[in-house]
N, C-alpha and C positions, 0 to 999 in steps of 0.2 A: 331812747334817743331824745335828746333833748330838741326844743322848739325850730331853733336854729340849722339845726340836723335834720330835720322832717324839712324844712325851708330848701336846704339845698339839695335835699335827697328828691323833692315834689320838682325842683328846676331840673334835676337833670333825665326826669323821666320826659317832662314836656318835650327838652330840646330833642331825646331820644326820639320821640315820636313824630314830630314837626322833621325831623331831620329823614327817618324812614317816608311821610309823605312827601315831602322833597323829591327824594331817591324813587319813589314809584310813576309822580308827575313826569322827572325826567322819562320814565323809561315811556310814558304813553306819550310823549312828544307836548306835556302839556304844559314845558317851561324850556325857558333856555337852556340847554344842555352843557354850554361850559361852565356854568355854575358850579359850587365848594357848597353839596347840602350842606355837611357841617356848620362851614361860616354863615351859609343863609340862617339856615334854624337858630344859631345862638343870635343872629340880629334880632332875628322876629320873637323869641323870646323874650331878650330885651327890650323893645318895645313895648311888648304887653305888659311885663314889667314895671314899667316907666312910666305908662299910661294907669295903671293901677295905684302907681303911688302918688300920680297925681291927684287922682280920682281920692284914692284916703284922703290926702293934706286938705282938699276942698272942704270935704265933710267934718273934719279937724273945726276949720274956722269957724264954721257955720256953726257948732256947737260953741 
C-alpha cells in the first residue's frame, strides 16, 4: 500500500475509534445524546489533523 494509502487507511481507523468512544460516552450519559457520533468523530479527527499540520508547517519554517 502505498504512503498515501496507509494515510487514509491510519484516518479511518482513528475516526472508527473516536466515533465507537462517542457511542459508549452516549450510552454512560457522559455527552449529549442527540449528537451524530459519526459527524462528531470525523470533526475531531479533523482537528487533530489540522493542528498537526500546523504543527509540521511551524517546524517547516524554523528549519
Amino acid at each position: 500500500m502505498r504512503n498515501s494509502g496507509k494515510k487514509i487507511e491510519a484516518f479511518f481507523q482513528l475516526w472508527i475509534a473516536v466515533a465507537r468512544i462517542l457511542v459508549e460516552m452516549e450510552k454512560n450519559h457522559q455527552v449529549y445524546g442527540g449528537m451524530d457520533p459519526r459527524k462528531c468523530a470525523q470533526s475531531i479527527v479533523a482537528m487533530i489533523e489540522g493542528g498537526l499540520l500546523m504543527v509540521s508547517r511551524q517546524n517547516i519554517q524554523v528549519l
